[in-house]
BAKEZA-698477 format. One record per atom (N, C-alpha, C, O): residue number from 1; atom name; x, y, z. Coordinates in pm, whole numbers, padded with zeros to 5 digits. Layout:
N
- NUM|CA|X|Y|Z $
...
***
This chain:
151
- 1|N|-00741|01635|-00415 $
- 1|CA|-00733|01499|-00465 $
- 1|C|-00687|01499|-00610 $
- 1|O|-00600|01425|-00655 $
- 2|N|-00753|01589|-00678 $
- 2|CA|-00722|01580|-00839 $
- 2|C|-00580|01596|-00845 $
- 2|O|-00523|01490|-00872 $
- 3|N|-00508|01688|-00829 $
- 3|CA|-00365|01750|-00792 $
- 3|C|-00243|01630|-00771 $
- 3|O|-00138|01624|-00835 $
- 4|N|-00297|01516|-00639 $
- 4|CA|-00210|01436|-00641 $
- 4|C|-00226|01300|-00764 $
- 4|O|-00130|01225|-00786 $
- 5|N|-00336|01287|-00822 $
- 5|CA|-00370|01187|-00947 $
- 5|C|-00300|01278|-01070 $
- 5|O|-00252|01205|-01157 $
- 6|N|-00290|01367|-01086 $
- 6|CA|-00212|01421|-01195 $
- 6|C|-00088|01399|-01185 $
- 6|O|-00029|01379|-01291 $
- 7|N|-00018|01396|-01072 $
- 7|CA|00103|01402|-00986 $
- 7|C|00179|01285|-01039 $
- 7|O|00287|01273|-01097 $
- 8|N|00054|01178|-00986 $
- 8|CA|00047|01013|-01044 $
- 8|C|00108|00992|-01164 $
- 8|O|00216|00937|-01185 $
- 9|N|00007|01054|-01262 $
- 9|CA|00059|01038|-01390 $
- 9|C|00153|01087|-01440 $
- 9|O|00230|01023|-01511 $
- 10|N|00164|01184|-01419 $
- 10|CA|00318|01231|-01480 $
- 10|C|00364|01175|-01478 $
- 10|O|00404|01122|-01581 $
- 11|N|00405|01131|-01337 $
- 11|CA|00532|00991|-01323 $
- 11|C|00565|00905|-01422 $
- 11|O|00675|00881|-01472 $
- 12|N|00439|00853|-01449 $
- 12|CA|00390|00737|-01548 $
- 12|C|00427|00801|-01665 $
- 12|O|00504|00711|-01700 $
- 13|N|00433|00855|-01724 $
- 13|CA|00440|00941|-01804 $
- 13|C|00612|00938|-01825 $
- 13|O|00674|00870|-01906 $
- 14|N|00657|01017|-01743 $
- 14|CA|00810|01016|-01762 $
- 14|C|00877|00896|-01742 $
- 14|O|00994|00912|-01776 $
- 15|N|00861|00805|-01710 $
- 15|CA|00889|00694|-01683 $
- 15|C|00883|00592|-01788 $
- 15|O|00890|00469|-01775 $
- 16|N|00865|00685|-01927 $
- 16|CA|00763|00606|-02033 $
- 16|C|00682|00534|-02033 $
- 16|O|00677|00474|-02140 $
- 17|N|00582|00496|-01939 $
- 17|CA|00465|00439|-01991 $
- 17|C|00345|00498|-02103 $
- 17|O|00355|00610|-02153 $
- 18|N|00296|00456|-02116 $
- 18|CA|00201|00503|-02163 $
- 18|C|00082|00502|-02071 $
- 18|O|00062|00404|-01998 $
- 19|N|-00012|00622|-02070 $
- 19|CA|-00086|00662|-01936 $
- 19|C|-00235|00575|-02041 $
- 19|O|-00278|00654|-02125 $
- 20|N|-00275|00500|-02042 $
- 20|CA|-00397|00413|-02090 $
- 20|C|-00497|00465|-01987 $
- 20|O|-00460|00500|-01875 $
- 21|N|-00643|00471|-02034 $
- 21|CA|-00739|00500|-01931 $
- 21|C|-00769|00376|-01815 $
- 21|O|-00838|00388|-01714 $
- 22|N|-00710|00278|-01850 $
- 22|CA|-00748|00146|-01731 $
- 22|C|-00618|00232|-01636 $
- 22|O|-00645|00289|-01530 $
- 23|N|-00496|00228|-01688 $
- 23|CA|-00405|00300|-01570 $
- 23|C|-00420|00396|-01496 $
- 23|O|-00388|00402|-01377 $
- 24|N|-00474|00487|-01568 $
- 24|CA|-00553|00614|-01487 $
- 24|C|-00619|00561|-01388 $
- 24|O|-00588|00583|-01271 $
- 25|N|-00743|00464|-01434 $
- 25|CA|-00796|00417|-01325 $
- 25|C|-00796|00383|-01221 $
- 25|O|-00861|00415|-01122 $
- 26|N|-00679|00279|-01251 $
- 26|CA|-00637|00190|-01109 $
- 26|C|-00551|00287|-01032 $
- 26|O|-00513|00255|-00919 $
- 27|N|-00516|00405|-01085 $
- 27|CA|-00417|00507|-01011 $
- 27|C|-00560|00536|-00911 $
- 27|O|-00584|00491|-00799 $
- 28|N|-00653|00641|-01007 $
- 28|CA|-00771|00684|-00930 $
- 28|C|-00830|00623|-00822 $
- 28|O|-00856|00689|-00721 $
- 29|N|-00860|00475|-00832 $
- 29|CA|-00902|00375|-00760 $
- 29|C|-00805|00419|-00585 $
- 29|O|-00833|00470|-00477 $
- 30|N|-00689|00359|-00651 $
- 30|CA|-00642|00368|-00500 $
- 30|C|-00608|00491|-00439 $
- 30|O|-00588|00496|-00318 $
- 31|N|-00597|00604|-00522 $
- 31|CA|-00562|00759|-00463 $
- 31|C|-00764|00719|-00363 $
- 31|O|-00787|00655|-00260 $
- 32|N|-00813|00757|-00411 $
- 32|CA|-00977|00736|-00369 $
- 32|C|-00996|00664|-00257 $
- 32|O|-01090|00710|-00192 $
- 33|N|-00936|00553|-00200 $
- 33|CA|-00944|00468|-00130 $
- 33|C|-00893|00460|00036 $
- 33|O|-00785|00517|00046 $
- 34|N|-00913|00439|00088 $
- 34|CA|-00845|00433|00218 $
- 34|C|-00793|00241|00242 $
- 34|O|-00699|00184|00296 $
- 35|N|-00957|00184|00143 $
- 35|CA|-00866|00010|00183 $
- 35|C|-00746|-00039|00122 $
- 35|O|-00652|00022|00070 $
- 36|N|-00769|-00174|00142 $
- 36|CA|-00603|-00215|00105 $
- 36|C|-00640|-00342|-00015 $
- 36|O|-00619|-00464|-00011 $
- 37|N|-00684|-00284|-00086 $
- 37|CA|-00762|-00368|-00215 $
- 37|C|-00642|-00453|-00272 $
- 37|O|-00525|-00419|-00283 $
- 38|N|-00714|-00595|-00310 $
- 38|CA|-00649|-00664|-00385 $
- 38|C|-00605|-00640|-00540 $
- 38|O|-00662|-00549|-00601 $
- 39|N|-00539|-00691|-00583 $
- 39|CA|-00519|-00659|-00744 $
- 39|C|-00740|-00745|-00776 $
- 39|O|-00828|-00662|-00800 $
- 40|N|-00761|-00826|-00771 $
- 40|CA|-00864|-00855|-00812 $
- 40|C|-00975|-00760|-00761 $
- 40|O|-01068|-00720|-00831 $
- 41|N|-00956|-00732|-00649 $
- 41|CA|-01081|-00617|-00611 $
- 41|C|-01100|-00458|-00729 $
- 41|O|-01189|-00387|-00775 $
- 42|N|-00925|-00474|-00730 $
- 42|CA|-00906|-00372|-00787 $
- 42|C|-00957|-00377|-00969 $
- 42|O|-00981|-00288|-01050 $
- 43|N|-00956|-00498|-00975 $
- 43|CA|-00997|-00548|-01132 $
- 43|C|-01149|-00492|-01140 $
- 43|O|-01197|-00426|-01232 $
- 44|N|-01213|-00532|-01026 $
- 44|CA|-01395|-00545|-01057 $
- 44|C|-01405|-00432|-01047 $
- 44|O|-01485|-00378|-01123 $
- 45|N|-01320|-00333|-00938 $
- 45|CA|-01368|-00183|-00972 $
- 45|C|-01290|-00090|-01131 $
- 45|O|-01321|00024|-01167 $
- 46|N|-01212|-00160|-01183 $
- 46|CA|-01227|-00079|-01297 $
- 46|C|-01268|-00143|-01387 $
- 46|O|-01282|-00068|-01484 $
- 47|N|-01303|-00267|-01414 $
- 47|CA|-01374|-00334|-01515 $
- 47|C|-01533|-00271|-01504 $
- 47|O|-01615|-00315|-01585 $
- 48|N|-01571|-00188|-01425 $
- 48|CA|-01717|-00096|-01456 $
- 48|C|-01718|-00020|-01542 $
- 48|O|-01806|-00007|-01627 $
- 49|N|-01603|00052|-01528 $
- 49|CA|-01589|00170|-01610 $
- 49|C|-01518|00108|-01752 $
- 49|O|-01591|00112|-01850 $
- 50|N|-01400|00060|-01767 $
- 50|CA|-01356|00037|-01863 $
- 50|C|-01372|-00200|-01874 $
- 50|O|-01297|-00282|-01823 $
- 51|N|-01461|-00216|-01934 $
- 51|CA|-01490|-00388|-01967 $
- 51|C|-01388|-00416|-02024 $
- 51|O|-01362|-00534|-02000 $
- 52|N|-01298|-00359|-02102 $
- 52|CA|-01176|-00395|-02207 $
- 52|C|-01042|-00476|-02151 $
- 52|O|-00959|-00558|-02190 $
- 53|N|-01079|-00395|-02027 $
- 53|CA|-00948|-00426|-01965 $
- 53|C|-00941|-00567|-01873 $
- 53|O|-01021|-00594|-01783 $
- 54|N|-00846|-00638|-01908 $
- 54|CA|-00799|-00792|-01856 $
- 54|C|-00713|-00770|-01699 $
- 54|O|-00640|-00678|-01662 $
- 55|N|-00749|-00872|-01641 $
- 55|CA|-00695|-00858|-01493 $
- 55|C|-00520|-00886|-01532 $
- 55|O|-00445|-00834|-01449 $
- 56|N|-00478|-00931|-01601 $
- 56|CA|-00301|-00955|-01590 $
- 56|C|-00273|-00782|-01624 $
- 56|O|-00185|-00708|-01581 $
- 57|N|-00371|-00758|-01704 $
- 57|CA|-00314|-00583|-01750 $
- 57|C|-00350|-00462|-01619 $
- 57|O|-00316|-00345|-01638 $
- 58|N|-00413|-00500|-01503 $
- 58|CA|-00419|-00455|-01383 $
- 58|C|-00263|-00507|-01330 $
- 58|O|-00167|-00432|-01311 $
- 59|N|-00265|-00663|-01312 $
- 59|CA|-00145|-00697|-01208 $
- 59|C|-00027|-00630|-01331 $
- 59|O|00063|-00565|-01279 $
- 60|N|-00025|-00634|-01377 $
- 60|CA|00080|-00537|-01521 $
- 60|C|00108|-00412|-01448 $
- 60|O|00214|-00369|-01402 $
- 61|N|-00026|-00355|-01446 $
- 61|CA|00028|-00246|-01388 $
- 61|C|00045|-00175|-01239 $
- 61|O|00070|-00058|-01210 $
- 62|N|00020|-00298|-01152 $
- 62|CA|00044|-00243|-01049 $
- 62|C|00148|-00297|-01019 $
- 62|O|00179|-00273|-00902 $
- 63|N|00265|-00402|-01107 $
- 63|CA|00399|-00403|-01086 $
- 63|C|00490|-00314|-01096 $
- 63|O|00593|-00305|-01029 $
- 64|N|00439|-00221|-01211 $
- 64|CA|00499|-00104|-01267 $
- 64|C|00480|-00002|-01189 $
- 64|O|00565|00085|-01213 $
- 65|N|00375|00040|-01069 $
- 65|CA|00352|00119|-01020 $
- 65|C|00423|00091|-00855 $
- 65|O|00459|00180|-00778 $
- 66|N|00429|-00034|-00835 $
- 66|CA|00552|-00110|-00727 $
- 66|C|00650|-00034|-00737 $
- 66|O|00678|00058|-00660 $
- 67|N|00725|-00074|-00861 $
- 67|CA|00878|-00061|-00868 $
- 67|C|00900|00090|-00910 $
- 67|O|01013|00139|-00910 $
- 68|N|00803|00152|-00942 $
- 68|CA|00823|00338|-00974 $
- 68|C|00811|00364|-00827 $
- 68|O|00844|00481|-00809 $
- 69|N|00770|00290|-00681 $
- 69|CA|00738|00354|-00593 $
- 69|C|00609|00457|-00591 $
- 69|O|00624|00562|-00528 $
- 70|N|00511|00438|-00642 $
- 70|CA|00367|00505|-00646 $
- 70|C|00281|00394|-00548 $
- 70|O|00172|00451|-00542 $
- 71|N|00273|00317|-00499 $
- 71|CA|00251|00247|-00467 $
- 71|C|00308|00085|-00381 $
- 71|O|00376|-00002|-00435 $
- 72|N|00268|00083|-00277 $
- 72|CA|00343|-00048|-00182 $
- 72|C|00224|-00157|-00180 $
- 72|O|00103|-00136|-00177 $
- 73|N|00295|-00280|-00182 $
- 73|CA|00254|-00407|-00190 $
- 73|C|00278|-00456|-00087 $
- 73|O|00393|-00481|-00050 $
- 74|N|00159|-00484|-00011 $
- 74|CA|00151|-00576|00108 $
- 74|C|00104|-00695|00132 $
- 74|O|00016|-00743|00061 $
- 75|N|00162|-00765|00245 $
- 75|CA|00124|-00918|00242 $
- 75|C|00082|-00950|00381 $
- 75|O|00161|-00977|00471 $
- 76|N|-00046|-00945|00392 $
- 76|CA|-00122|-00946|00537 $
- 76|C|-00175|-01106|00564 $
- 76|O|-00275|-01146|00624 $
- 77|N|-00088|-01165|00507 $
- 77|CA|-00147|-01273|00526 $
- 77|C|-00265|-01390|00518 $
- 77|O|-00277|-01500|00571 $
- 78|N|-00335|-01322|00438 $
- 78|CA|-00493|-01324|00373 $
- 78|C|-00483|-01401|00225 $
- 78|O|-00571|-01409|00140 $
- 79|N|-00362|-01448|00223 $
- 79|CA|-00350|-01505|00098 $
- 79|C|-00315|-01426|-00031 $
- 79|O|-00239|-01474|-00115 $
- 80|N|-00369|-01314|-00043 $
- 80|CA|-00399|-01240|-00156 $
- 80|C|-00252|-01111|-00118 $
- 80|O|-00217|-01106|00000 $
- 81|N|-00193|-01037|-00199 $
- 81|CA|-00139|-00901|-00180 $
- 81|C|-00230|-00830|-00197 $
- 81|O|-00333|-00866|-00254 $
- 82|N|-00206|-00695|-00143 $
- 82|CA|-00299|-00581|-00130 $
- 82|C|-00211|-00465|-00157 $
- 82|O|-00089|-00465|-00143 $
- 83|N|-00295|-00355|-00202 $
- 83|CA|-00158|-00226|-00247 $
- 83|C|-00233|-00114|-00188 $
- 83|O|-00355|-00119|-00171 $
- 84|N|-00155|-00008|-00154 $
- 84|CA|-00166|00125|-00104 $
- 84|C|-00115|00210|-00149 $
- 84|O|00008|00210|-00148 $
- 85|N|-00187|00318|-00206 $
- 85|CA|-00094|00460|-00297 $
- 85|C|00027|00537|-00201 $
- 85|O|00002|00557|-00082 $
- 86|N|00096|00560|-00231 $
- 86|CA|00149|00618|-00118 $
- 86|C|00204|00779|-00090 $
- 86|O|00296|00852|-00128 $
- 87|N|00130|00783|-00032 $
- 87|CA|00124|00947|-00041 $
- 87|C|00155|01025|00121 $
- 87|O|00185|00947|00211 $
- 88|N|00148|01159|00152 $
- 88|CA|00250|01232|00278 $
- 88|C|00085|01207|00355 $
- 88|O|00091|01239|00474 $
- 89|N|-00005|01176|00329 $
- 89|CA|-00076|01080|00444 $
- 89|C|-00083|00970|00471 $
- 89|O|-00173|00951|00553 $
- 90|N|-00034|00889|00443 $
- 90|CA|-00037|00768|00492 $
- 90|C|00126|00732|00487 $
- 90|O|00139|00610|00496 $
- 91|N|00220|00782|00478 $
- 91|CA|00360|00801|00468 $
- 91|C|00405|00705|00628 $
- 91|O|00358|00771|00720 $
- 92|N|00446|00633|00660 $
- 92|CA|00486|00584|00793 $
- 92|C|00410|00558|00900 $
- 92|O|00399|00599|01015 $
- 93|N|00362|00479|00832 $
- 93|CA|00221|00468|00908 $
- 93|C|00243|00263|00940 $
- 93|O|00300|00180|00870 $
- 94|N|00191|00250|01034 $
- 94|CA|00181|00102|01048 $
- 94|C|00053|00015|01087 $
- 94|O|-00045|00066|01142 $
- 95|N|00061|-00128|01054 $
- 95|CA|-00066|-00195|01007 $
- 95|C|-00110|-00274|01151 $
- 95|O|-00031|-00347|01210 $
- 96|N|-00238|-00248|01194 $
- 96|CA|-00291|-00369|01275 $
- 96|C|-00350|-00489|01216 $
- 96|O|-00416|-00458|01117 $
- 97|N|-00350|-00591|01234 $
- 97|CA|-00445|-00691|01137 $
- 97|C|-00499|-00803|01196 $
- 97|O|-00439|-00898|01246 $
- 98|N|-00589|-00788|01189 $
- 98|CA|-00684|-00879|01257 $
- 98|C|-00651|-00990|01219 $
- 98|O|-00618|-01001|01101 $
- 99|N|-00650|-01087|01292 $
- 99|CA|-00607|-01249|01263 $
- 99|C|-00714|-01317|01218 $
- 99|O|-00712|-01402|01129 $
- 100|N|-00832|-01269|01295 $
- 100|CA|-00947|-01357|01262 $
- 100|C|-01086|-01282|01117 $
- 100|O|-01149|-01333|01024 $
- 101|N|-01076|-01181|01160 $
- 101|CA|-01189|-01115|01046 $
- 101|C|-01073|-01059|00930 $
- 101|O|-01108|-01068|00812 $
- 102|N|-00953|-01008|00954 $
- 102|CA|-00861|-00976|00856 $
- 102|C|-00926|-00828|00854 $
- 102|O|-00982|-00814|00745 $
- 103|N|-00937|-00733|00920 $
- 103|CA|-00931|-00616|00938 $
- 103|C|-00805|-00541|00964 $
- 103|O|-00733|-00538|01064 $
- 104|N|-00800|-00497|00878 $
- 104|CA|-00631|-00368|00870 $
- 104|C|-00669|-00262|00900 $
- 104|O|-00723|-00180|00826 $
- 105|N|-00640|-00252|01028 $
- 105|CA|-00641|-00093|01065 $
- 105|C|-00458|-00012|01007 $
- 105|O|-00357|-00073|00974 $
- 106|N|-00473|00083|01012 $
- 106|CA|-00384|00180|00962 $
- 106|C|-00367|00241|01111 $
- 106|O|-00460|00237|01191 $
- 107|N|-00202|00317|01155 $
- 107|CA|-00219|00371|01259 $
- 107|C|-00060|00468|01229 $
- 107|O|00039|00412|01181 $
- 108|N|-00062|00554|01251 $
- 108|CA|00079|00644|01248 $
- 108|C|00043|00779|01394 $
- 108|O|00063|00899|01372 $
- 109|N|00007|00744|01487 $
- 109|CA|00022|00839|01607 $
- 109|C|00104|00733|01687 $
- 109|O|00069|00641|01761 $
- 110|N|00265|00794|01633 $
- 110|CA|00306|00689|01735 $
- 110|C|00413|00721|01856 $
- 110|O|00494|00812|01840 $
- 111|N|00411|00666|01943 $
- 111|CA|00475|00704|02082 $
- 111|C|00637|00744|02098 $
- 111|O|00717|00661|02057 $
- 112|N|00682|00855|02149 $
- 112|CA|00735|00891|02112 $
- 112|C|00864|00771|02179 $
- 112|O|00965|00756|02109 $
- 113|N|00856|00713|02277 $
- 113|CA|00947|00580|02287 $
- 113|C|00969|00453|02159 $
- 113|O|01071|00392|02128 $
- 114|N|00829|00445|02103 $
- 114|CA|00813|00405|01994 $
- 114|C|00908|00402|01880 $
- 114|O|00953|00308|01815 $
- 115|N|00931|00555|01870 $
- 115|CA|00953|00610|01740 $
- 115|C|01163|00627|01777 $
- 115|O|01238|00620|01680 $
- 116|N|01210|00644|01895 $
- 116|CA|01341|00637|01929 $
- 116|C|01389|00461|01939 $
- 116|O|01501|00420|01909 $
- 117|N|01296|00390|01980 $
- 117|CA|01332|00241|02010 $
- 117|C|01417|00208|01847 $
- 117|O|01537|00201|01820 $
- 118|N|01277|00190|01747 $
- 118|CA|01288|00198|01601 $
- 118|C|01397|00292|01493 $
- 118|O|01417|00282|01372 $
- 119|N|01456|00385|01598 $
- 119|CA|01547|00452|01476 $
- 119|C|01691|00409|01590 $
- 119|O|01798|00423|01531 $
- 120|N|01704|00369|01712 $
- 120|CA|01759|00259|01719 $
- 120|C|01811|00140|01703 $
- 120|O|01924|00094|01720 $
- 121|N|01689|00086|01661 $
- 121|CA|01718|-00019|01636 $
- 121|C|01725|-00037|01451 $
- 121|O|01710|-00148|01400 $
- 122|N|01750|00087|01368 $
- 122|CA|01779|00091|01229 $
- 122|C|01945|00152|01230 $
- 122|O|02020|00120|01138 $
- 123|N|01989|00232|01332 $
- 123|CA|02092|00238|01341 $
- 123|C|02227|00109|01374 $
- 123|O|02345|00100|01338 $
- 124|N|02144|00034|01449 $
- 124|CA|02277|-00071|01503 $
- 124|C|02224|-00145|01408 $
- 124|O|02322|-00207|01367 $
- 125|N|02096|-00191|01320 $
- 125|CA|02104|-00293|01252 $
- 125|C|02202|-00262|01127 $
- 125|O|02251|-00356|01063 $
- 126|N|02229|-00132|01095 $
- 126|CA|02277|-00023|00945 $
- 126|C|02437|-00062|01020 $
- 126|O|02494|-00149|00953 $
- 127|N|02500|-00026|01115 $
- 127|CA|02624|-00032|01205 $
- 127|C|02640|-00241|01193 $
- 127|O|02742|-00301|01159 $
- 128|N|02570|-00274|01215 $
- 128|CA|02640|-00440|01263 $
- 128|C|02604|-00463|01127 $
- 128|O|02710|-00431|01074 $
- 129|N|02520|-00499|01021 $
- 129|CA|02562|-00541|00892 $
- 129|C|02607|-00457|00804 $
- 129|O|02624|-00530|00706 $
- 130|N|02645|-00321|00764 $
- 130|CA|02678|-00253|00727 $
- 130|C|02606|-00192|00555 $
- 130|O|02647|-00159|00444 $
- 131|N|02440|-00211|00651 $
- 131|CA|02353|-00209|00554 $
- 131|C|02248|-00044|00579 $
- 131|O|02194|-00021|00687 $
- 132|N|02239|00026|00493 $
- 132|CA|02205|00087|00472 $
- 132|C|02004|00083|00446 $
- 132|O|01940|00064|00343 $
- 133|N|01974|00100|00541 $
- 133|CA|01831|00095|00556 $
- 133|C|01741|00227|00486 $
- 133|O|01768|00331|00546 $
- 134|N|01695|00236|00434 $
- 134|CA|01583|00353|00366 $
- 134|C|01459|00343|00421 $
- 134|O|01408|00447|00461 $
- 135|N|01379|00209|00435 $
- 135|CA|01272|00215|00455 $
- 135|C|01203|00106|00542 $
- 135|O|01263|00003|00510 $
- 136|N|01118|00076|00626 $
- 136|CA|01061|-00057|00683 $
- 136|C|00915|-00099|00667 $
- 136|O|00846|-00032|00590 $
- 137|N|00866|-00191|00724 $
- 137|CA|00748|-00242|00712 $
- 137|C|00722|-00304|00829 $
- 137|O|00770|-00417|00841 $
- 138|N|00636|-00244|00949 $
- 138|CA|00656|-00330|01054 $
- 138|C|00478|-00368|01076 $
- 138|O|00409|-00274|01035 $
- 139|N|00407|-00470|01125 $
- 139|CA|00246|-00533|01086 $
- 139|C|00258|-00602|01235 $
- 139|O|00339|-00684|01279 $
- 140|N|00141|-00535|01295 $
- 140|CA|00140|-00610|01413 $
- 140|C|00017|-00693|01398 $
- 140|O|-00066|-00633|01331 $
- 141|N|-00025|-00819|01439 $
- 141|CA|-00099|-00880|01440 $
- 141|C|-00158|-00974|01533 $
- 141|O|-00084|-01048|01598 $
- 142|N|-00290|-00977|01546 $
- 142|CA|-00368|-01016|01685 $
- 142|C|-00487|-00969|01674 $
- 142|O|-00504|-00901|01573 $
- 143|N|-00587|-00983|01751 $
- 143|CA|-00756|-00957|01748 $
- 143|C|-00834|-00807|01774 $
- 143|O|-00820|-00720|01860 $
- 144|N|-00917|-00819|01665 $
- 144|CA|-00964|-00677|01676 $
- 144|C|-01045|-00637|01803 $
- 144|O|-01041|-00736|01877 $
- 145|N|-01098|-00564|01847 $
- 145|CA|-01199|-00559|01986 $
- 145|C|-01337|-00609|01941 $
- 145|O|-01405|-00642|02039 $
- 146|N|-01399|-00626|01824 $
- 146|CA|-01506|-00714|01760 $
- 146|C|-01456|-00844|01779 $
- 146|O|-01544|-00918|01823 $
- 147|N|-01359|-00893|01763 $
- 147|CA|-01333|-01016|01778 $
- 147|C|-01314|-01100|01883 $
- 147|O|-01352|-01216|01901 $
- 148|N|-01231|-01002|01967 $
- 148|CA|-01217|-00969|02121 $
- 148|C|-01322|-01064|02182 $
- 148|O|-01324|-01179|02227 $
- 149|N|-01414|-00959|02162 $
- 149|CA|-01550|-00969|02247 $
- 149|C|-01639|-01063|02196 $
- 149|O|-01743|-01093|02256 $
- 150|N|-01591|-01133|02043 $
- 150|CA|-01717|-01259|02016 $
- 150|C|-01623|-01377|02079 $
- 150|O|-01674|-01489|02076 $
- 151|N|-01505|-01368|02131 $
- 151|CA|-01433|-01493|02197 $
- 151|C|-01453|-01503|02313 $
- 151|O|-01404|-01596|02377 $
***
């Protein structure tokens, strides 16, 4: 764990930022994490450690950590964005989300029809607009089996 938070910073680092201990934090925070924390969730957990720090200087820096690619910004529909570090575990991985409790499961065991349909269908979309695809975001959404079963 330590290894890839150093990893973190550097980035930050070469990138000129300046590595501030609230940034450290919110790096730490989500390397640490498996949820899909809001910028405000993410506020109350480093406002323990460091009180100094103002929530725009969180959303500050998790724009900066967006656009360096250390991190993806998601929109599950919950009103709020949520971010995920992104690292060679959780690398291509896709979202379940509960409609009703707003539970995000995470899932990357995926079928191997699955996985040919999708680089199919990035090829003819790359071929008919003549767009060059790098990366996707695909969120399936519908009821968890808790939810399931209270309906």
């Amino acid at each position: 764990m330590h290894g890839r938070r150093c990893g973190w910073h550097g980035r930050l680092r070469e990138s000129g930022y300046r590595l501030t201990e609230g940034r450290k934090e919110i790096i730490n925070i989500l390397t640490d994490t498996k949820e899909h924390l809001s910028a405000e969730e993410i506020y109350f957990r480093v406002h323990k450690n460091y009180p100094a720090i103002g929530l725009t200087s969180v959303y500050r820096t998790l724009d900066v950590l967006v656009n360096m690619g250390v991190i993806q910004k998601f929109d599950f529909g919950d009103g709020r964005f949520r971010y995920e570090i992104i690292n060679g575990e959780n690398k291509g991985h896709r979202h379940l989300i509960c409609t009703n409790c707003k539970k995000i499961i995470n899932y990357n065991n995926f079928i191997e029809e699955e996985t040919e349909l999708l680089k199919k269908t990035e090829k003819e979309l790359s071929e008919k607009y003549k767009f060059e695809i790098n990366s996707n975001l695909i969120q399936f959404y519908g009821l968890c089996p808790e939810c399931r079963q209270k309906k």
